[in-house]
C-alpha positions in Angstrom: -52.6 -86.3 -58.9 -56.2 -85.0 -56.5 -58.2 -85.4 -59.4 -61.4 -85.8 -60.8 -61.8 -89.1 -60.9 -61.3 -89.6 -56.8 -63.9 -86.1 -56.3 -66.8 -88.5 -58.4 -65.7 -91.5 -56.1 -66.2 -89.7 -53.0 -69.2 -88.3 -54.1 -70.8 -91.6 -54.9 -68.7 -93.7 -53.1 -68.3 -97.0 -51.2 -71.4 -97.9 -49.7 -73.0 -93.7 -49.6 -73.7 -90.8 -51.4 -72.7 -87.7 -50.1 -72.0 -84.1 -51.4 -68.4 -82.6 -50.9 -65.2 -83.2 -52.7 -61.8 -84.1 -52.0 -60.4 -82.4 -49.4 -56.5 -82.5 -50.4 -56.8 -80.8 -53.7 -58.2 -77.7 -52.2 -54.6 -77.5 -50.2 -52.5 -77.3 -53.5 -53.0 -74.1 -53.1 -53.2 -74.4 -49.3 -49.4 -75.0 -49.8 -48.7 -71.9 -52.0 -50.3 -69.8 -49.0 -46.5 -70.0 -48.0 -44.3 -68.7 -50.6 -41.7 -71.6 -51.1 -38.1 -70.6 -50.7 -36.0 -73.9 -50.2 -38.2 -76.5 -51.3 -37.7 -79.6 -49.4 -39.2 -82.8 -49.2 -40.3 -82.1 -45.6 -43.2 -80.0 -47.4 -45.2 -78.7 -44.1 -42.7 -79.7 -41.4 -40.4 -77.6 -43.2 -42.6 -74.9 -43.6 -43.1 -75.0 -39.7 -39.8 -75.1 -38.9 -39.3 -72.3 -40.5 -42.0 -70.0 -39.2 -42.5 -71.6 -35.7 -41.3 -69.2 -32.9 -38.3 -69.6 -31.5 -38.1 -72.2 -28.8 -40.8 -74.0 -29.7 -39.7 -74.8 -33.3 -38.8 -78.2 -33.3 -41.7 -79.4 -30.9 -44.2 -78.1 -33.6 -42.2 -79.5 -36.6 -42.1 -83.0 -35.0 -46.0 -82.8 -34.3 -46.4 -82.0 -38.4 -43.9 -84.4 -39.4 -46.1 -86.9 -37.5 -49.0 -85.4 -38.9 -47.8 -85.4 -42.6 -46.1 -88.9 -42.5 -49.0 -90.9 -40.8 -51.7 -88.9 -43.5 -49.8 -90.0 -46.6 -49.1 -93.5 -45.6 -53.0 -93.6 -44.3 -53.6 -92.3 -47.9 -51.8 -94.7 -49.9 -53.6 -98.1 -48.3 -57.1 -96.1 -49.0 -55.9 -95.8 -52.3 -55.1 -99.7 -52.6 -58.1 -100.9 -50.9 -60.5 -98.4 -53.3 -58.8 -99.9 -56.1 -59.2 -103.8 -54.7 -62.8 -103.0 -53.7 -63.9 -101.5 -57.2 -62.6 -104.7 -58.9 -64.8 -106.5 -56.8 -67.3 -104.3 -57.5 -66.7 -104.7 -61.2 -67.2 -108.7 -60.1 -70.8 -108.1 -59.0 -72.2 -106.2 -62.1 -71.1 -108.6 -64.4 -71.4 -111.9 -62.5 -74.7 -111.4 -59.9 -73.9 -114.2 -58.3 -70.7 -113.4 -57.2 -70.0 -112.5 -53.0 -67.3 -110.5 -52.6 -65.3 -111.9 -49.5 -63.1 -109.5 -47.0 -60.0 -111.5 -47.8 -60.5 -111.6 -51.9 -60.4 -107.8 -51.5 -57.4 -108.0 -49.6 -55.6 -110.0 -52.1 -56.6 -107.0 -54.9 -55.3 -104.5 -52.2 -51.9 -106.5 -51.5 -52.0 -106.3 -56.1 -52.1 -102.6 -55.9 -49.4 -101.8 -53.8 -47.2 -104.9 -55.6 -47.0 -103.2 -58.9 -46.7 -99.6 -57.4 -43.8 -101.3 -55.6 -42.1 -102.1 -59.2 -43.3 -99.1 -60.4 -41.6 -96.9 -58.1 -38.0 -99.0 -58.0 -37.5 -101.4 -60.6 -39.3 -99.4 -63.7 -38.5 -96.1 -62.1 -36.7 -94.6 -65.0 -39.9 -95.0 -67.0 -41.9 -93.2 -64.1 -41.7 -89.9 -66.0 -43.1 -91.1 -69.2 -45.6 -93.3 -67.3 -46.7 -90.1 -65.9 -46.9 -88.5 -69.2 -48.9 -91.3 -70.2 -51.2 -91.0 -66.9 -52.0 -87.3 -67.9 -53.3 -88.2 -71.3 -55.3 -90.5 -69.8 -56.6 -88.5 -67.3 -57.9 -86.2 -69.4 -59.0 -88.5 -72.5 -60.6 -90.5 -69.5 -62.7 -87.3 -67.9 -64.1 -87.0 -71.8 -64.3 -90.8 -72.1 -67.1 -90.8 -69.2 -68.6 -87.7 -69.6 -69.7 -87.8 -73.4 -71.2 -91.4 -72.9 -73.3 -90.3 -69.5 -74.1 -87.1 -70.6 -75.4 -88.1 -74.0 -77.4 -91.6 -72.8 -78.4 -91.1 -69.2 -82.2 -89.6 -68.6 -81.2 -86.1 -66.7 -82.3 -84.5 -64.2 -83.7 -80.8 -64.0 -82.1 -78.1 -62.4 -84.7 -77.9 -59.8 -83.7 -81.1 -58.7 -79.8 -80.6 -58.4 -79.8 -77.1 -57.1 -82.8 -77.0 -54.8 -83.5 -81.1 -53.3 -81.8 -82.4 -50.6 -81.8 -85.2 -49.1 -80.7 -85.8 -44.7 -80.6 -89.2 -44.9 -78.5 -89.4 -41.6 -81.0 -88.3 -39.4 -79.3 -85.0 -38.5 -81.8 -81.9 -37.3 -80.8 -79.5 -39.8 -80.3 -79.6 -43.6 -77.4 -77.9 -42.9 -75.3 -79.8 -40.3 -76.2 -83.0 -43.0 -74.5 -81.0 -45.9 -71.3 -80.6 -43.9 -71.0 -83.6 -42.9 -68.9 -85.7 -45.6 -67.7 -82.3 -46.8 -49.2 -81.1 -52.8 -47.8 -84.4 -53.1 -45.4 -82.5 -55.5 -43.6 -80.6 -52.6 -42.6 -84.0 -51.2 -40.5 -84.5 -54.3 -39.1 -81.2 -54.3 -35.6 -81.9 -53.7 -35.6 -84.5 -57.0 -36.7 -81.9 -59.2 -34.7 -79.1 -60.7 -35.5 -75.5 -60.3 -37.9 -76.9 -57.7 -38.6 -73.5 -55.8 -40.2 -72.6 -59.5 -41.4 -75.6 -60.8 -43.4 -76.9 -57.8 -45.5 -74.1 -57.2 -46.5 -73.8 -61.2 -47.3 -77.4 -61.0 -49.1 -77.0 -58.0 -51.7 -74.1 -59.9 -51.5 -76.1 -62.8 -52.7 -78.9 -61.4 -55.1 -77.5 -59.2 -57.1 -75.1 -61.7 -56.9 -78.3 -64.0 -58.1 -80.8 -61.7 -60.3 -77.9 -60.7 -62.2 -77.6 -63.6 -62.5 -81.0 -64.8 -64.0 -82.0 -60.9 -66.6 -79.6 -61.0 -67.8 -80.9 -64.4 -67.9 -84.5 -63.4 -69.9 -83.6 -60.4 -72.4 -81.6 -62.6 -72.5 -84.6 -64.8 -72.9 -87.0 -61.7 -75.3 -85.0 -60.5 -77.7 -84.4 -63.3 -77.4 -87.8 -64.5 -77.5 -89.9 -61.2 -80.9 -91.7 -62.3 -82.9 -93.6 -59.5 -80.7 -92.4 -56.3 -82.1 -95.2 -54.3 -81.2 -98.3 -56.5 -77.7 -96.4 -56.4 -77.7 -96.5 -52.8 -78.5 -99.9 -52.8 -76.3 -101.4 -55.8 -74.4 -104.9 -54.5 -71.3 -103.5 -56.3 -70.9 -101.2 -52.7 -69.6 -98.0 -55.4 -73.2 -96.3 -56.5 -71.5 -94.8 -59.4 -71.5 -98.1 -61.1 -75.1 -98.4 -60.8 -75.6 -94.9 -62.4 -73.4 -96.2 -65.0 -74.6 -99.0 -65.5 -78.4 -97.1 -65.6 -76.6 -94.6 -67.9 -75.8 -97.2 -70.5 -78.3 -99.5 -70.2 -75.3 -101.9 -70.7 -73.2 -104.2 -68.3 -70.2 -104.0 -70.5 -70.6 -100.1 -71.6 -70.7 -99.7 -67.3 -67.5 -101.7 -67.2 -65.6 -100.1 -69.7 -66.8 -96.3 -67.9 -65.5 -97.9 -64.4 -62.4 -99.6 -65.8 -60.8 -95.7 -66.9 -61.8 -94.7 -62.9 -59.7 -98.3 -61.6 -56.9 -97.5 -63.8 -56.2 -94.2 -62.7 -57.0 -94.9 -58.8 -54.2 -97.5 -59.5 -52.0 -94.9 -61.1 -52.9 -92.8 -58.6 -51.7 -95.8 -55.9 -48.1 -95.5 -57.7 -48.0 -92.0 -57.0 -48.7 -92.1 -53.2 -46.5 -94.7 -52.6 -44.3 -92.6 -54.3 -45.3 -89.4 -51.6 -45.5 -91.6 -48.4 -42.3 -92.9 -49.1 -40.5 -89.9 -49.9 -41.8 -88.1 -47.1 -40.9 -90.9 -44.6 -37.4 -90.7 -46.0 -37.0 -87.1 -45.4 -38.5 -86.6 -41.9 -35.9 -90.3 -41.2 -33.0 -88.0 -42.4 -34.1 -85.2 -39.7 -34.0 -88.0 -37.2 -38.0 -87.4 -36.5 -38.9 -91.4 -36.7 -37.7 -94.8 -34.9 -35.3 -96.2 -36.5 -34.4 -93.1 -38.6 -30.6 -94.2 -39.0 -32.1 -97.1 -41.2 -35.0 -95.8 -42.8 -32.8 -92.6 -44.2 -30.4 -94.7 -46.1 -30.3 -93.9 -49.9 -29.4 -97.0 -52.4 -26.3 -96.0 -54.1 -26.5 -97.3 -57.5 -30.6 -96.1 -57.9 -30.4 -93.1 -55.7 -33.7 -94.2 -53.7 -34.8 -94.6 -51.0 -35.8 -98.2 -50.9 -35.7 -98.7 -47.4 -38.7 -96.2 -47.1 -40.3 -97.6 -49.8 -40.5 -100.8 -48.4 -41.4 -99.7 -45.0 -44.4 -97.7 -47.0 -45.8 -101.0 -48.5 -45.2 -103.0 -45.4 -47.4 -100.5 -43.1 -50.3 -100.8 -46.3 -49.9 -104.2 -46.3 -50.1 -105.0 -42.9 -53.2 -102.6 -42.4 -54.8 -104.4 -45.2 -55.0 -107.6 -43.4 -56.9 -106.0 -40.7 -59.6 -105.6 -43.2 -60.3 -109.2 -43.4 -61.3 -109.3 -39.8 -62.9 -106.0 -39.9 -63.6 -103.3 -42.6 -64.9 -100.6 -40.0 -61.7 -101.0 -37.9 -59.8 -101.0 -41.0 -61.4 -97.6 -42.1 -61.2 -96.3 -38.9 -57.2 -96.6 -39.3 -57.0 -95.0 -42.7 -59.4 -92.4 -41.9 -56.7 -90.7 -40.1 -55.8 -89.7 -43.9 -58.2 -87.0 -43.9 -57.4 -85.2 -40.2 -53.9 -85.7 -40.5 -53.3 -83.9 -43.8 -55.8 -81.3 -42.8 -53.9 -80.8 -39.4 -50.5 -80.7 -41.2 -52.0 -77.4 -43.7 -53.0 -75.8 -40.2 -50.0 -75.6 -38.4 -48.1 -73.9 -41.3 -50.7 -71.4 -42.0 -51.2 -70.6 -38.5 -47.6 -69.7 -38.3 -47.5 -67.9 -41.3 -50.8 -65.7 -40.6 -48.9 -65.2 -37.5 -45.9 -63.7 -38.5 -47.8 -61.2 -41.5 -50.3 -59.4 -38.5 -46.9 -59.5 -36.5 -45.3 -57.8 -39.2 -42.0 -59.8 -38.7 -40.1 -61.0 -41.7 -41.2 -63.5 -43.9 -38.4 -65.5 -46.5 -39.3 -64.8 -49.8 -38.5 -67.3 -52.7 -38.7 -66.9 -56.3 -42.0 -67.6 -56.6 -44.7 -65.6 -54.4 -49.1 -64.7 -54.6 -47.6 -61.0 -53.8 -50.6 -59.5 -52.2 -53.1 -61.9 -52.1 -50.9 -64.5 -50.1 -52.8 -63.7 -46.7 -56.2 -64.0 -48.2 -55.2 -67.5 -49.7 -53.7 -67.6 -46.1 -56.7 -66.6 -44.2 -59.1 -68.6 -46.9 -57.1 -72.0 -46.6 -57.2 -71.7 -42.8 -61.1 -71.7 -42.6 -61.6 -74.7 -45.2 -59.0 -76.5 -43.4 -60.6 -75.9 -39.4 -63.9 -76.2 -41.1 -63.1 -80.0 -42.4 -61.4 -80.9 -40.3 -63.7 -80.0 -37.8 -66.2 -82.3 -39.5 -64.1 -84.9 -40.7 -64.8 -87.0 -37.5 -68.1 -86.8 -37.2 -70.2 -90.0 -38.3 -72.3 -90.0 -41.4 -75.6 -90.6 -39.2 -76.9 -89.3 -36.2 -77.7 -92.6 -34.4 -74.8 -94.8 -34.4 -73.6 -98.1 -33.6 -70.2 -99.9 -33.3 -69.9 -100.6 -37.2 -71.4 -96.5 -38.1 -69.6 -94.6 -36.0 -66.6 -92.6 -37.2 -63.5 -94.0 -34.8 -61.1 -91.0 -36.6 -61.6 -89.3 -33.6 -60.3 -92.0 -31.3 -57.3 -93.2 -33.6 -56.0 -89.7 -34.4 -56.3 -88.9 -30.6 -54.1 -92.0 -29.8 -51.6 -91.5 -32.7 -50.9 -87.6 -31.0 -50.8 -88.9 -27.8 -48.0 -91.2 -28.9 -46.4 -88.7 -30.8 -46.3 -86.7 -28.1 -45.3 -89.5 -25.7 -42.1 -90.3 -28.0 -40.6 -86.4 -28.6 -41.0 -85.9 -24.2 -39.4 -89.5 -24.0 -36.6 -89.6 -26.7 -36.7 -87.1 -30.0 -36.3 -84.3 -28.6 -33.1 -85.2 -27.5 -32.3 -86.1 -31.1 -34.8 -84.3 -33.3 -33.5 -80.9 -34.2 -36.2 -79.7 -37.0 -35.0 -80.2 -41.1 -31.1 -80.2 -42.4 -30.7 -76.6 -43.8 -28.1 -76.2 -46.9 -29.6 -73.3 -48.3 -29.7 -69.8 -46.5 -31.4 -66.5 -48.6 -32.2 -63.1 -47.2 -34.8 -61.7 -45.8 -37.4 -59.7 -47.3 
């Protein structure tokens, strides 16, 4: 669930304070600019396979799958290590004294992904009722922390929100500074019935929800945010501790506010281990990854995928421990979250613009936006070129080692090998999604 709880931690997040939102929520509808007709876990590699022109259609889904896997497993240890880091966070507002060390916050991340790991095989059948649970608190959570800020922290006037801004990264325009910071459901497609119906309402659902309830938390944020500066200089690293804890006046009322935003990052943990894994299964079972044979296997008596979802935890446990030697290299890694998911809503929307100013058939499922499918189409494809455009550059103009955004150079290397490996040995092996289901064209 792209909710908004994760928009307010990006907007006063680790260590910054920066306007923008989550990128990812924006493409739940990104996803519905193609009209899903045999949902499969694949999600955009599917998509792409399906709309890439002929003779070049397994290259592009093999560069998507990449894409898509190495996003959601990037996600899931940011996830983990937000979680960790809060905690520590938490530490430092109640106990002053406290100095949070690289490896303590590595032992909270290694916590996080322990219990998603139960969560997602052990306590499995209880998932669905956990998530029932999850969406009650979401919501009874969004009230939780809005009535308290709204109704004790000093506010702001409009004049401030609306019309003050603030370059603190040096950049020459006012402009270029605001842009700079600026659908895990179809990954479980093929485990949920009537998917090529269900997905997509879920998808609108949960995007018009999440919608709503983000932009009210940032208007909350924003005209409650108190002394911006001591924010930006809290010891907890997250400034919207400090504006709750300036809110309330109150070191436990800011604990209690931050405690509902841990629990559901760490709810929100379960579910992209849940994603990552499912997706690595899937593009395994096309053969797209090394060591597919292995990784596709399905445990017989629980139906899932376990060897996925330990390969999932493994990779976010083993980036974690780079983070005790070095959080910039660490966030350099998981960065690639952010350009990979972006590039993997390109491709398909490319491909599908493509074939509507072509005029050459499109497969229709049950469930379609009719007309306005190539405005969502043309729409999603400028947010997405737009951020991802931006989504490498560093948050100030002068940079150092430790500042500089190293997306850029990791995404670069992970194509480059990606490429490397389909010239070298999947595409002798790699021949785009399994296909059980054929409809006709309309």
């Amino acid at each position: 669930m792209l909710d908004w709880d994760h928009g307010s931690i990006l907007f006063v997040g680790r260590n910054g304070f920066c306007v923008g939102s989550r990128p990812f929520e924006k493409h739940q509808l990104m996803v519905l600019t193609r009209e899903i007709r045999v949902p499969l876990a694949g999600g955009q590699y599917s998509m792409v396979s399906e709309y890439a022109p002929e003779g070049s259609t397994n290259f592009f889904a093999y560069v998507t799958g990449w894409l898509t896997c190495l996003g959601w497993q990037a996600a899931t240890a940011s996830s983990a290590y937000l979680g960790g880091t809060m905690i520590q966070g938490l530490i430092v507002l109640n106990q002053p004294s406290y100095e949070p060390q690289r490896w303590q916050g590595t032992l909270l991340f290694y916590a996080m992904i322990l219990f998603s790991v139960i969560f997602n095989t052990l306590l499995v059948k209880f998932l669905p009722k956990v998530e029932g649970i999850i969406l009650i608190i979401h919501i009874a959570g969004f009230f939780g922390i809005l009535i308290p800020l709204v109704h004790l922290a000093p506010h702001g006037s409009a004049s401030d929100v609306f019309t003050q801004f603030t370059n603190g990264g040096g950049w020459s325009t006012q402009g270029l500074s605001f842009c700079i910071g600026a659908d895990s459901a179809c990954h479980l497609a093929e485990e949920i019935p009537n998917a090529s119906k269900v997905v997509p309402r879920v998808m609108v659902a949960t995007t018009l929800l999440n919608g709503i309830l983000g932009f009210a938390a940032l208007m909350a944020i924003l005209f409650c945010a108190g002394n911006i500066e001591n924010a930006l200089e809290t010891p907890t690293g997250y400034p919207f501790i400090e504006i709750f804890y300036q809110a309330t006046d109150s070191r436990g009322g800011a604990t209690a506010l931050t405690c509902i935003i841990v629990a559901l990052v760490f709810f929100a943990t379960i579910g992209l281990l849940t994603t990552a894994s499912r997706m690595t299964w899937a593009f395994a079972r096309d053969n797209g990854l090394p060591g597919s044979r292995w990784l596709a296997k399905v445990e017989p008596r629980s139906a899932l995928p376990l060897y996925s979802i330990g390969v999932t935890a493994t990779i976010s446990l083993l980036l974690a421990l780079i983070n005790i030697g070095s959080t910039a290299a660490f966030s350099a890694i998981v960065s690639l979250s952010v350009a990979s998911v972006l590039a993997s809503y390109i491709m398909p929307i490319v491909l599908i613009l493509r074939r509507r100013l072509l005029g050459e058939p499109i497969r229709l499922g049950p469930w379609s936006l009719g007309r306005w499918g190539m405005i969502a189409n043309i729409v999603g494809l400028m947010y997405a070129i737009f951020a991802f455009f931006f989504s490498f550059w560093p948050q100030e103009k002068n940079v150092d080692a430790k500042s500089m955004n190293w997306a850029c150079l990791v995404w670069g290397f992970a194509m480059l090998f990606c490429g490397f490996w389909y010239l070298v040995r999947a595409r002798h092996f790699y021949h785009g999604p399994i296909r059980e289901i054929e409809s006709p064209l309309a």
